[in-house]
C-alpha positions in Angstrom: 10.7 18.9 -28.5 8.0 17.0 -26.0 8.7 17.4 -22.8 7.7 14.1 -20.6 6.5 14.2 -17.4 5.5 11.3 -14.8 2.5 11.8 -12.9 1.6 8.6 -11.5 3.6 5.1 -11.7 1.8 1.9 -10.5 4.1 -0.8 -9.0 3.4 -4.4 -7.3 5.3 -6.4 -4.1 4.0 -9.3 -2.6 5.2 -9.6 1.4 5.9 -13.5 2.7 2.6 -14.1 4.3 -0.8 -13.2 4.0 -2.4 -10.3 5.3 -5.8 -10.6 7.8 -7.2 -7.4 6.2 -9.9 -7.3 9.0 -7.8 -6.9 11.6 -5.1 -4.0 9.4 -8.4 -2.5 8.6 -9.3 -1.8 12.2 -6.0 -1.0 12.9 -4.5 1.2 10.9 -7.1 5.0 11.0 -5.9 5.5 7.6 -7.7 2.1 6.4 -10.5 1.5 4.2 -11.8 -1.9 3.7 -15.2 -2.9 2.3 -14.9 -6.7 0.5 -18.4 -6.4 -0.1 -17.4 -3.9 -2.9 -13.9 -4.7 -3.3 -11.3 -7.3 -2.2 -8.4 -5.4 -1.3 -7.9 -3.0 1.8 -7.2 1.2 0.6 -4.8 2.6 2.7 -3.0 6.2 1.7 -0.1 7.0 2.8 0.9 10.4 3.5 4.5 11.4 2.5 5.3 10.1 0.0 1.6 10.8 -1.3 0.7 7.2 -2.8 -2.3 5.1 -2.2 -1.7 1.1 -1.4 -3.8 -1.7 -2.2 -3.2 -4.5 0.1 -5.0 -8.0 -1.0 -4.9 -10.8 1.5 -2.5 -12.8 -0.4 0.1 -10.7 0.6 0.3 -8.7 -2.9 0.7 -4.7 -2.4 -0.4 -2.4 -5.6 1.3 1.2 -5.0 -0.5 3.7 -6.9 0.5 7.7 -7.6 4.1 7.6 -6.8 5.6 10.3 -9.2 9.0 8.3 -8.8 10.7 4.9 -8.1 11.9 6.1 -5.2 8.3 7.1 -3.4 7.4 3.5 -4.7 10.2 2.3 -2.5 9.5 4.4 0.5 5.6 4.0 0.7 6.2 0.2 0.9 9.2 -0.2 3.3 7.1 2.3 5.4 3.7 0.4 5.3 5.8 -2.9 6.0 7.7 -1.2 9.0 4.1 0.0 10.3 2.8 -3.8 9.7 5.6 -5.2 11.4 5.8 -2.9 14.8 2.0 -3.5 14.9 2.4 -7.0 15.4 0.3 -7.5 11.8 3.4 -8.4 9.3 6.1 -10.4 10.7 
């Protein structure tokens, strides 16, 4: 028997509005942003342990979630973070 085991998932949401990824990017410590090299801002979140790609269309790409359920906590916990910041509304 083959045993299957998920190590990474990738998933996609898109938030209401755009995103001014200047302003997250000198916001948020955790931030990386360089458009010169790549369009989309790198932030990692912690717990769960998943990296997000936020594009300033709105669209999120969650990478290295090991379930649905980190998926689904990485990006309520990105938009909460957004939102008390003032940056998501």
């Amino acid at each position: 028997m083959i045993e299957v085991k998920i190590e990474n998932i990738v998933a996609s949401a898109i938030f209401a509005e755009k995103l001014d990824l200047d302003v997250i990017a000198t916001s948020l410590e955790e931030a990386e942003y360089e458009p010169e090299q790549f369009p989309g801002l790198v932030y990692r979140v912690k717990e769960p342990r998943v990296v997000m790609l936020l594009f300033g269309s709105g669209k999120i790409v969650c990478t290295g979630g090991k379930n649905t359920e980190d998926v689904s906590t990485a990006v309520e916990k990105v938009s909460k973070k957004l939102t008390s910041m003032g940056l998501l509304h």
